[in-house]
N, C-alpha and C positions, 0 to 999 in steps of 0.2 A: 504494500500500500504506500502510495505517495503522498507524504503529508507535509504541508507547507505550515510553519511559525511562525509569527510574527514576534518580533522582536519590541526590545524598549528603545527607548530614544539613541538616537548615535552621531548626535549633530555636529561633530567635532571630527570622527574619523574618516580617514584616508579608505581605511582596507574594512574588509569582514574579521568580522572576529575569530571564525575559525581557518586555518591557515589551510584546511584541502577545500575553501569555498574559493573557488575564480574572482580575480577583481574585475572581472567585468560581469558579477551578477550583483543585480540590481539588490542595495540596502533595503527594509523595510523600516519606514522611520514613522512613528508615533510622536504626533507634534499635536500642541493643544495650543489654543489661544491663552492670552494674555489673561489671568486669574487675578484678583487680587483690589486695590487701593490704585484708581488711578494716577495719583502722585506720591504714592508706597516708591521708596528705592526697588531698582529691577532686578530680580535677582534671574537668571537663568538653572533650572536643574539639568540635569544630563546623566541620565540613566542608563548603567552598563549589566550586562550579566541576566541575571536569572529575575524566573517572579516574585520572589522574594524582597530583590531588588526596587522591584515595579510596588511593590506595595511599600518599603520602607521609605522611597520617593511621594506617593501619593499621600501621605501621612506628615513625611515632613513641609512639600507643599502646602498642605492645611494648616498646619502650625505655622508657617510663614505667613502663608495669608491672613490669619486670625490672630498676628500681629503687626499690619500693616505694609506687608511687601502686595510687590507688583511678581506674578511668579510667570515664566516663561518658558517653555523648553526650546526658543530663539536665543542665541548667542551674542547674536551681533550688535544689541541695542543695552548689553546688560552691566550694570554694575558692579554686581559679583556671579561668579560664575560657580556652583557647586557641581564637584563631580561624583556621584554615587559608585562605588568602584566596584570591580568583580576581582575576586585573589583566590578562584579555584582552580583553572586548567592556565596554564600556559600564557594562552594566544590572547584568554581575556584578561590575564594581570597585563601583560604586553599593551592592548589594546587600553587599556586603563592607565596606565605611565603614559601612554602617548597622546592622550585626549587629556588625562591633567597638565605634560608639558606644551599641548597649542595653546589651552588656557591661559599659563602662563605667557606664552609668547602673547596675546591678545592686551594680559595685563602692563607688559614690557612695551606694547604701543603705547599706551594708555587711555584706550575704552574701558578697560576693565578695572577697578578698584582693587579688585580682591578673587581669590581661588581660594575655594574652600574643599579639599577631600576628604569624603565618607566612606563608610560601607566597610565589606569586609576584608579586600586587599589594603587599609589602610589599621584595621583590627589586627590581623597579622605580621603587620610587616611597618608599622607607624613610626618608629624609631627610628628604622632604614631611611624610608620615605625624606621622613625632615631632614636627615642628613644629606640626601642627595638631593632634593629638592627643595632647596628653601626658601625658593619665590612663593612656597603656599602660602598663606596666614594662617589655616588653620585645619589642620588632622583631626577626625575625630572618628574612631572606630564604630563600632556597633553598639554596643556600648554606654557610648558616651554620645551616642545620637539625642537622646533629650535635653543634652545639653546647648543645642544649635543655637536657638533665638537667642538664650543667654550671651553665650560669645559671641555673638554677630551685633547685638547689642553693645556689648563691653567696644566692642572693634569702632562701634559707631556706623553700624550698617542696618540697624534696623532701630525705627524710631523707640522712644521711651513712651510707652502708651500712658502713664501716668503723668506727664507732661502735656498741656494742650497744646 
């Protein structure tokens, strides 16, 4: 039986995630309009790996939003850019280093404020990560995922709701 998946977001990469898929078949990209506070800071998410993924994304989107962001799975209008990671096979921790380092290059323009990496190749491997990459501002595993608004807040990326 021939069965087709559709995948999570992948607005940042080059290639397929898995290395026996040809790069000249077509991505399947799940993109959503603009959620949020129309003059909420824009935060972009970008969604790697498994459903697990796609639900720990949808989740913290809501909490972004029900703090005042503008949420996006568009890159290129965004403030900060989160990258929700995969750190089980190979080709998607690969694929996840190389979607957090455009972000960074995006930040090193300067459209972008901030790179934020999540999920679970940054659960594993968080340590590694800051050392080789420390244009992020901020690593947070699995974890430590309820901690987002807070630190995005402390950073000055998402308004102080208690404030008018």
């Amino acid at each position: 039986m021939n069965r087709r998946r559709d995948l999570p977001v992948f607005p940042l990469s080059r290639t397929p995630v898995r290395s026996d898929v040809s790069n000249d078949v077509e991505i399947v990209h799940h993109e959503f309009d603009d959620v949020g506070e129309i003059d909420g800071p824009r935060i972009a998410l970008v969604t790697l790996g498994c459903d697990k993924n796609t639900v720990d994304s949808e989740r913290t989107m809501a909490a972004l939003v029900g703090h005042g962001a503008r949420v996006s799975s568009d890159v290129k209008d965004a403030e900060v850019i989160i990258v929700n990671t995969c750190g089980f096979i190979r080709s998607a921790k690969e694929q996840s280093i190389e979607t957090i380092l455009d972000a960074c290059v995006m930040k090193g323009e300067g459209g972008v404020r901030a790179v934020v990496a999540v999920g679970c190749l940054v659960q594993r491997h968080g340590d590694e990560l800051a050392k080789e990459i420390p244009e992020v501002d901020l690593f947070l595993g699995l974890t430590e995922l309820p901690k987002l608004v807070t630190e995005l807040r402390g950073l000055g990326f998402l308004p102080d709701k208690s404030t008018p």
